[in-house]
TIVO-2410 file (N, C-alpha, C; in nm, 3 decimals):
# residues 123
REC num residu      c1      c2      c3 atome chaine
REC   1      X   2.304  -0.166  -1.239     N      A
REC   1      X   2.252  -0.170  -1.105    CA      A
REC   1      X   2.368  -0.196  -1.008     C      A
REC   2      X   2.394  -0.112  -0.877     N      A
REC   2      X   2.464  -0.128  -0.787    CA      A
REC   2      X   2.407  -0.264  -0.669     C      A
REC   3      X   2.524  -0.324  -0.640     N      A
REC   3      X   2.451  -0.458  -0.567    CA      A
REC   3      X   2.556  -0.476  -0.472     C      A
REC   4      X   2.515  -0.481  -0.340     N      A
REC   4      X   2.614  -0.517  -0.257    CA      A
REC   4      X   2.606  -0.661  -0.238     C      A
REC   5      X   2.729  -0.754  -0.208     N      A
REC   5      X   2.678  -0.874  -0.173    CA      A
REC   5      X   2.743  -0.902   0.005     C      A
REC   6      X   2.676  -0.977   0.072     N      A
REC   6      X   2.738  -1.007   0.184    CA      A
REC   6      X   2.744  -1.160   0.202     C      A
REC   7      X   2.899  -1.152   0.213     N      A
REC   7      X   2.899  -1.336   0.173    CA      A
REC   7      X   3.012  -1.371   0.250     C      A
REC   8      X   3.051  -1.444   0.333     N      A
REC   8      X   3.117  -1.487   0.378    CA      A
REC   8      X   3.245  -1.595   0.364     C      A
REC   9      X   3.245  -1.647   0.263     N      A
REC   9      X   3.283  -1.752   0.131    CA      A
REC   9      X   3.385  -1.675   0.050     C      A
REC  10      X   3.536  -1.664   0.007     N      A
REC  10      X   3.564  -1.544  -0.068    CA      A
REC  10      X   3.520  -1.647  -0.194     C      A
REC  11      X   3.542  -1.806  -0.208     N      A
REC  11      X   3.478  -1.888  -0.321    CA      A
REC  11      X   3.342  -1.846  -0.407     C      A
REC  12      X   3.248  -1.798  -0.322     N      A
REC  12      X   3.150  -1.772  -0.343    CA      A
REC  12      X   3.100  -1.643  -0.382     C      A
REC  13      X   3.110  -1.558  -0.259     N      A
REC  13      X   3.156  -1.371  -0.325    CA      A
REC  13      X   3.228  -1.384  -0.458     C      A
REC  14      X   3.336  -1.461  -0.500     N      A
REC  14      X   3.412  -1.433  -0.622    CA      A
REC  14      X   3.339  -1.479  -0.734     C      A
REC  15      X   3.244  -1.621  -0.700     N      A
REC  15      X   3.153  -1.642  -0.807    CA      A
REC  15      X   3.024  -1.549  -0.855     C      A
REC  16      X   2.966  -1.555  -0.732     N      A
REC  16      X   2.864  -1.419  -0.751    CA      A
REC  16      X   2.915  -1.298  -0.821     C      A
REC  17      X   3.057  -1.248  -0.781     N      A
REC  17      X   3.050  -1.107  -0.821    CA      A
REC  17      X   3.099  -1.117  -1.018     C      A
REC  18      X   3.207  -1.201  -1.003     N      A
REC  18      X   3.207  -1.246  -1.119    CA      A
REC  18      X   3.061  -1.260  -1.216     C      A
REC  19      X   2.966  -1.306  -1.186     N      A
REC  19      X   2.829  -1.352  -1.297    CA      A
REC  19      X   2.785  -1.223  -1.284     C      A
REC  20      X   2.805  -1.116  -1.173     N      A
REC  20      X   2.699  -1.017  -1.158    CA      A
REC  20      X   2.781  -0.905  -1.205     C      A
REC  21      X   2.886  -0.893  -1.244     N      A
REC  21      X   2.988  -0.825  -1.363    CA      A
REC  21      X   2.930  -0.829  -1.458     C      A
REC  22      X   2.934  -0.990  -1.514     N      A
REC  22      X   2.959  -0.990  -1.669    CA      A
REC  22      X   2.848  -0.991  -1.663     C      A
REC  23      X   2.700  -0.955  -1.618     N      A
REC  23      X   2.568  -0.893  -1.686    CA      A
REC  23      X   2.544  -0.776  -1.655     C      A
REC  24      X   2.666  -0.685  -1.560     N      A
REC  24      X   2.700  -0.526  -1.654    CA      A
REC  24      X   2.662  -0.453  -1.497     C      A
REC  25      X   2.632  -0.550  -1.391     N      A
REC  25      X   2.622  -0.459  -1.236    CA      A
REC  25      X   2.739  -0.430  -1.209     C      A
REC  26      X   2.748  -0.334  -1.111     N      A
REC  26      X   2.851  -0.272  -1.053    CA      A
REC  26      X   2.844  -0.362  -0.901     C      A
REC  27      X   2.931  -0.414  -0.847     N      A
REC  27      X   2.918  -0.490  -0.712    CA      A
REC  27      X   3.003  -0.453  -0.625     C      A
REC  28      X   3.001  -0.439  -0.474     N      A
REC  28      X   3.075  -0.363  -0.390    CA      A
REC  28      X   3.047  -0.519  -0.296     C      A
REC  29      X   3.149  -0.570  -0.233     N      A
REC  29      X   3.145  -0.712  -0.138    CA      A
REC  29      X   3.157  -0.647  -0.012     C      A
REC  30      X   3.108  -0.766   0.067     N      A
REC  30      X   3.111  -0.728   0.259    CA      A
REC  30      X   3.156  -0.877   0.286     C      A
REC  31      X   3.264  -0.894   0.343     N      A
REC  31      X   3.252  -1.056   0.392    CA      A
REC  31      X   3.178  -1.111   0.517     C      A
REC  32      X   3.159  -0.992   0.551     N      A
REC  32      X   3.030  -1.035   0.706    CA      A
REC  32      X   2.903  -0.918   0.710     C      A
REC  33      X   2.833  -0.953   0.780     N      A
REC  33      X   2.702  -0.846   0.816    CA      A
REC  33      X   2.776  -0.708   0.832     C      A
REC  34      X   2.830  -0.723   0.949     N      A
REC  34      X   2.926  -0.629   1.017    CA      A
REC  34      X   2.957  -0.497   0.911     C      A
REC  35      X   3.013  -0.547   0.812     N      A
REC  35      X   3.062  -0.475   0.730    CA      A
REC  35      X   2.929  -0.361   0.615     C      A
REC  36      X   2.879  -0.506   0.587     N      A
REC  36      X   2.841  -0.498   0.513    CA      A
REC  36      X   2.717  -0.332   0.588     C      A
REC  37      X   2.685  -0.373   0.679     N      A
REC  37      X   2.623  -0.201   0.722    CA      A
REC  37      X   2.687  -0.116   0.754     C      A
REC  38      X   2.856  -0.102   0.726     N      A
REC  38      X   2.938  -0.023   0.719    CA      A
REC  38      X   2.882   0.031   0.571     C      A
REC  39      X   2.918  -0.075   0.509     N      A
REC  39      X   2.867  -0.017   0.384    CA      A
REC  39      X   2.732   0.084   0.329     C      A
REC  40      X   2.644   0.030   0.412     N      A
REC  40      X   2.505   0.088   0.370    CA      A
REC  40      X   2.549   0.227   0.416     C      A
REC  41      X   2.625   0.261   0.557     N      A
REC  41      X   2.596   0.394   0.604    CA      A
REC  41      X   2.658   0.497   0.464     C      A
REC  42      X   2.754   0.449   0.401     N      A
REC  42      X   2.820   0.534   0.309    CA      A
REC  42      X   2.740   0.546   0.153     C      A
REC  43      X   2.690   0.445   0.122     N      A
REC  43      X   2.635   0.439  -0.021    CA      A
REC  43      X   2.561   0.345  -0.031     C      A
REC  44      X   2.411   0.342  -0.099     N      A
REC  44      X   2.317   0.294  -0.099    CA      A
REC  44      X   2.299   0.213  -0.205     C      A
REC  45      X   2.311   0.068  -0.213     N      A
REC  45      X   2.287  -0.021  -0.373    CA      A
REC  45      X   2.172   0.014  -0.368     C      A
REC  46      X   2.181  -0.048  -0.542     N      A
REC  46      X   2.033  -0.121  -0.540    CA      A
REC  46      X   1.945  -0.218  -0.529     C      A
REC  47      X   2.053  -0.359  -0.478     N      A
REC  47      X   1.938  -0.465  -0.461    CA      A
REC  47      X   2.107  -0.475  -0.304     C      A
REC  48      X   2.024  -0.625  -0.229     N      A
REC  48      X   2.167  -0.658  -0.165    CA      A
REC  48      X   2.137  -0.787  -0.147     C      A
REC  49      X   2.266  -0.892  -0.163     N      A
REC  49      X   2.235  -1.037  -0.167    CA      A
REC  49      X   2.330  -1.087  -0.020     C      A
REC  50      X   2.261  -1.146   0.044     N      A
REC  50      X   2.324  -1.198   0.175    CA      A
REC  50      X   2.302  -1.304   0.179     C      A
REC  51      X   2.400  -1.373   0.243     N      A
REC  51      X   2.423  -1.526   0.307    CA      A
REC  51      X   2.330  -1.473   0.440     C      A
REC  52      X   2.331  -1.623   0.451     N      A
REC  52      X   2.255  -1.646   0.638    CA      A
REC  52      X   2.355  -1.641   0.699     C      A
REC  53      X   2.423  -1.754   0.746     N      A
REC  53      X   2.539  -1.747   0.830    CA      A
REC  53      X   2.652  -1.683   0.788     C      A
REC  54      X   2.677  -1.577   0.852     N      A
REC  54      X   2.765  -1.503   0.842    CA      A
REC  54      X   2.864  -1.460   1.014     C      A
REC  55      X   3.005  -1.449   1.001     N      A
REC  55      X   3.050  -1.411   1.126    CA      A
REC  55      X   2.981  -1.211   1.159     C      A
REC  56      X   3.003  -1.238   1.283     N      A
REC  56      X   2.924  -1.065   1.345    CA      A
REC  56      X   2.828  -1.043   1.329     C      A
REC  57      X   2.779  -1.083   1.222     N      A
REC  57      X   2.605  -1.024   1.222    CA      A
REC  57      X   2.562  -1.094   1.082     C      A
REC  58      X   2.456  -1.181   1.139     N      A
REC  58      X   2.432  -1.338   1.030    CA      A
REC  58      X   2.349  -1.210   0.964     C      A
REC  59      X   2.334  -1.303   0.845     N      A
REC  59      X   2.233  -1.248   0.721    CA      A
REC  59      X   2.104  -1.204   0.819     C      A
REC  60      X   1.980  -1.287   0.880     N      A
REC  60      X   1.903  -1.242   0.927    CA      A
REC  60      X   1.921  -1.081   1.011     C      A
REC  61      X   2.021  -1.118   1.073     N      A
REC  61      X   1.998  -1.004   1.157    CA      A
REC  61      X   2.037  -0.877   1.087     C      A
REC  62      X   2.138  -0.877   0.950     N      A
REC  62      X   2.116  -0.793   0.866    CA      A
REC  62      X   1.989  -0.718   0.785     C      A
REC  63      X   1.889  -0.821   0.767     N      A
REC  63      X   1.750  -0.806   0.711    CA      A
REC  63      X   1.689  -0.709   0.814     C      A
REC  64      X   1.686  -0.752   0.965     N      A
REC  64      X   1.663  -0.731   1.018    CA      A
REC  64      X   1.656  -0.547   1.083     C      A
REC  65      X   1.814  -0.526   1.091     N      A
REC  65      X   1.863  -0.411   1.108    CA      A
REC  65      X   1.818  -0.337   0.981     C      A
REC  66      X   1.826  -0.374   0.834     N      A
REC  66      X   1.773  -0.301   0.773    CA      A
REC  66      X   1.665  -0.232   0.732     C      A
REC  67      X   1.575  -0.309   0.775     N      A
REC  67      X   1.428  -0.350   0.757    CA      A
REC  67      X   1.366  -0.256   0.897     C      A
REC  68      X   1.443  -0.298   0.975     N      A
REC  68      X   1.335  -0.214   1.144    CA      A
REC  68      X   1.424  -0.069   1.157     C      A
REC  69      X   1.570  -0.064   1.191     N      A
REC  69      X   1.658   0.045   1.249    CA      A
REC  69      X   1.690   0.155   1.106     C      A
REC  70      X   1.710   0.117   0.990     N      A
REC  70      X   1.729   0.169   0.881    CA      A
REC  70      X   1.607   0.183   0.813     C      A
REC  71      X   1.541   0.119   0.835     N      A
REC  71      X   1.436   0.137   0.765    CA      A
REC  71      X   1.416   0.201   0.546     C      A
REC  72      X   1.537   0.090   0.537     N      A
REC  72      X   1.539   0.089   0.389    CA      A
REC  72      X   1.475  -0.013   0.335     C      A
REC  73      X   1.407   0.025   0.216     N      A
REC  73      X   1.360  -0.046   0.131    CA      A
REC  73      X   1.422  -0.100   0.016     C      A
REC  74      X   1.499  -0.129   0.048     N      A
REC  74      X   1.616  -0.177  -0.090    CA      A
REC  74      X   1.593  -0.332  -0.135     C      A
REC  75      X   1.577  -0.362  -0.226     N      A
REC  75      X   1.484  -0.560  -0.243    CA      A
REC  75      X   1.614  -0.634  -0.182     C      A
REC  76      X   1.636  -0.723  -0.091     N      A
REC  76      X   1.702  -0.814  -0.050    CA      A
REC  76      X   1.696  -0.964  -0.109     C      A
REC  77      X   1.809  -1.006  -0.148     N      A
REC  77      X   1.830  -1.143  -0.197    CA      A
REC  77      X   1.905  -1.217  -0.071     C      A
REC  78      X   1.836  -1.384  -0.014     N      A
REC  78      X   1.924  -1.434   0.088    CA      A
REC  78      X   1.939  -1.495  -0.047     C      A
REC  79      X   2.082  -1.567   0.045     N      A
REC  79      X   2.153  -1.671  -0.063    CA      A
REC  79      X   2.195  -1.777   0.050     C      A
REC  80      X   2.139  -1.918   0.091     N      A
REC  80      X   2.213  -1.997   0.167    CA      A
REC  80      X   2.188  -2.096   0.124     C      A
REC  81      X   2.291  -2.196   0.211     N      A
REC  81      X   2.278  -2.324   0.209    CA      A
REC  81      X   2.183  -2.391   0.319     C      A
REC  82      X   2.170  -2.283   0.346     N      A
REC  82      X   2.065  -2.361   0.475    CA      A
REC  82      X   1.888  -2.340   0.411     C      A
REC  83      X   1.826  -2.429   0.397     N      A
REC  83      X   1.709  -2.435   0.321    CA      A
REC  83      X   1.557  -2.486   0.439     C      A
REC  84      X   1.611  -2.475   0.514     N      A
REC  84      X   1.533  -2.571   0.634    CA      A
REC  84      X   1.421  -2.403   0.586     C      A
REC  85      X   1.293  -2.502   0.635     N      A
REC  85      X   1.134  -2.348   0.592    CA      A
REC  85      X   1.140  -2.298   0.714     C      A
REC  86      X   1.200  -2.354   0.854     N      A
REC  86      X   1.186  -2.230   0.890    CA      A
REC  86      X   1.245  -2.102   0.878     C      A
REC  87      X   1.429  -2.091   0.856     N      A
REC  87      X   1.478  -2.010   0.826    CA      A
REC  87      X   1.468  -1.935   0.694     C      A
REC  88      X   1.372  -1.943   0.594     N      A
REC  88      X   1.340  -1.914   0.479    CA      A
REC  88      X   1.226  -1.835   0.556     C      A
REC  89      X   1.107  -1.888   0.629     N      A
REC  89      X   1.033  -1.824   0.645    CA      A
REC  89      X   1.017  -1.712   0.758     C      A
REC  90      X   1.137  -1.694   0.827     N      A
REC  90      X   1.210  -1.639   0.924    CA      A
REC  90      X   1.297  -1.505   0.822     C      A
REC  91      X   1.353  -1.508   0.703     N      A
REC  91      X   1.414  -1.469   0.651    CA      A
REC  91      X   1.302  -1.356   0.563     C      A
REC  92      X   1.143  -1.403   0.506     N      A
REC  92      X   1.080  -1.314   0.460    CA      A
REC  92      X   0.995  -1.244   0.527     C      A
REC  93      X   0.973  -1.295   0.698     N      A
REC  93      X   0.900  -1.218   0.772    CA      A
REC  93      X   1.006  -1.131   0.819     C      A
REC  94      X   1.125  -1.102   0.809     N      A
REC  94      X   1.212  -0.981   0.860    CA      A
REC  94      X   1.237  -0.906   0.699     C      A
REC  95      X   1.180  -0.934   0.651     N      A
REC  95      X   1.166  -0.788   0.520    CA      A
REC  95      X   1.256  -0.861   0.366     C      A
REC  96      X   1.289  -0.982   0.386     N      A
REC  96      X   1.388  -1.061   0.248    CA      A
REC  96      X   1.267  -1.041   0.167     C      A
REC  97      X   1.315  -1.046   0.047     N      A
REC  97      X   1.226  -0.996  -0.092    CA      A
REC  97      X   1.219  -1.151  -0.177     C      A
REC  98      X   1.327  -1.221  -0.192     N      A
REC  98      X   1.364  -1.323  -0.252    CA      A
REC  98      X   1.461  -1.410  -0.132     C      A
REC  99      X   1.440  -1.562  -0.195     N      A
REC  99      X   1.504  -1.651  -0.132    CA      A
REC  99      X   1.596  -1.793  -0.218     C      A
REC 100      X   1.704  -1.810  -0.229     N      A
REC 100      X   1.778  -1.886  -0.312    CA      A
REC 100      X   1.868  -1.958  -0.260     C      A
REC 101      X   1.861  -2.122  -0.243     N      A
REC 101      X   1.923  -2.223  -0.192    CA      A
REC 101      X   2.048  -2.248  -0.259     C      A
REC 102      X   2.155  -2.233  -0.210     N      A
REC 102      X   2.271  -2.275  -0.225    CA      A
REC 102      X   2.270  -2.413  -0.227     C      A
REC 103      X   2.384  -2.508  -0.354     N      A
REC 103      X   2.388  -2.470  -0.446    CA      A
REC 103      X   2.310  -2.386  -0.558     C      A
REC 104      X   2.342  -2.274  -0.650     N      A
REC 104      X   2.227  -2.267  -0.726    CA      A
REC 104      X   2.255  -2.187  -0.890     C      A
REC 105      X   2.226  -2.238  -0.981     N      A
REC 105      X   2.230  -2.183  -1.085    CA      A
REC 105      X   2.253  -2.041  -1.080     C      A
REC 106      X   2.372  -2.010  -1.159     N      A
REC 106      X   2.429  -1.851  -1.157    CA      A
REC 106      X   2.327  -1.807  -1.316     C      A
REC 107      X   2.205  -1.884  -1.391     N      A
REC 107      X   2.149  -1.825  -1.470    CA      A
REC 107      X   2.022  -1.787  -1.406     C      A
REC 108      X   1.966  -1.883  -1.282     N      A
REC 108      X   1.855  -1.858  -1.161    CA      A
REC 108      X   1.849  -1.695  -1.107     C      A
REC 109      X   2.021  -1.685  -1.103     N      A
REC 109      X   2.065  -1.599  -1.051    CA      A
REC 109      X   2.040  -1.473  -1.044     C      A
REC 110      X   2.054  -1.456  -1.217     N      A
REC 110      X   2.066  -1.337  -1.289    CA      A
REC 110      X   1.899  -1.309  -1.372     C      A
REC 111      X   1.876  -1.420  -1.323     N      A
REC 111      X   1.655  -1.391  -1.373    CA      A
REC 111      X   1.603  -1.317  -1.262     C      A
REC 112      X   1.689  -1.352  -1.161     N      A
REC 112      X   1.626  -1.320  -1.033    CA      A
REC 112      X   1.648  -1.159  -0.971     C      A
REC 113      X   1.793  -1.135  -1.045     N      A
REC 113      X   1.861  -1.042  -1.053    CA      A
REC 113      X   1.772  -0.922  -1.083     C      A
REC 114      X   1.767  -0.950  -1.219     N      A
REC 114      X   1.704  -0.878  -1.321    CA      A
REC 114      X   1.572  -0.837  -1.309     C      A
REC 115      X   1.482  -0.922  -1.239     N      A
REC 115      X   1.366  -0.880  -1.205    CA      A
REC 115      X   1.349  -0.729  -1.123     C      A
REC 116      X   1.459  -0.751  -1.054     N      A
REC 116      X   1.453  -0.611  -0.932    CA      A
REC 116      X   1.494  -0.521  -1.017     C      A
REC 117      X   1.581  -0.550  -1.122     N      A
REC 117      X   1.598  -0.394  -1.158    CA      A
REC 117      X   1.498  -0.372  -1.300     C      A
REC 118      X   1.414  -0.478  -1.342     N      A
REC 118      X   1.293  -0.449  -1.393    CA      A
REC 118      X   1.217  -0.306  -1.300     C      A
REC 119      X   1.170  -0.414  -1.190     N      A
REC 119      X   1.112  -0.372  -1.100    CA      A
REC 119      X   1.123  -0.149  -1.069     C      A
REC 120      X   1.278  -0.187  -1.056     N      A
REC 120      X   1.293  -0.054  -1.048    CA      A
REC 120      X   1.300   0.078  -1.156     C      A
REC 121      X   1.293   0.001  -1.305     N      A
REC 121      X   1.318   0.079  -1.362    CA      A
REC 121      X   1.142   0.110  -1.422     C      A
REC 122      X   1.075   0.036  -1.354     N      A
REC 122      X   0.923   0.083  -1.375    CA      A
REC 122      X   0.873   0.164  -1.285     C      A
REC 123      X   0.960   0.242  -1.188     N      A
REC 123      X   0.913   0.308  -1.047    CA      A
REC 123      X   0.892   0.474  -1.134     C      A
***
């Protein structure tokens, strides 16, 4: 499975992409929103995991743009440290599929992972 991640952290991008290697995804990084819909215009993953706070264009407003202006359906993973319900619940009314509090188990990770490309390989 192709997975973009948008992470702002290279600590963190390097951990993620690292766990999401060695269970055999292919991962393409964005260190900000910004980018990261650079990315979408060229090639389409299959899941995408975003931070909230991000410089240029926070995680939400990524969900956001994807979800209303793009109008892709691709399953979205947030990944933050910010856990407060409203921004969680702010995060699945703009189209997030899943939600995961930083700190967080890189085996959480990859259950969570895996589900979507369950998901997709039953389409």
């Amino acid at each position: 499975m192709r997975i973009l991640i948008a992470e702002d952290e290279p600590m963190m991008a390097t951990a993620l992409e690292k766990k999401l290697i060695s269970d055999g995804h292919q991962v393409v990084y964005a260190q900000d929103g910004r980018t990261a819909l650079e990315l979408l215009k060229k090639d389409l993953p299959d899941l995408i995991i975003t931070d909230i706070m991000m410089p240029y264009t926070s995680g939400l407003e990524l969900i956001g743009v994807i979800r209303s202006d793009i109008k892709l359906k691709i399953p979205i993973i947030v990944l933050s440290g910010m856990g407060e319900e409203e921004t969680v619940l702010q995060a699945f009314e703009l189209g997030a599929d899943d939600f995961i509090i930083k700190p967080f188990n890189p085996t959480e990770l990859s259950i969570r992972v895996k589900r979507f490309s369950i998901k997709k390989t039953n389409k």
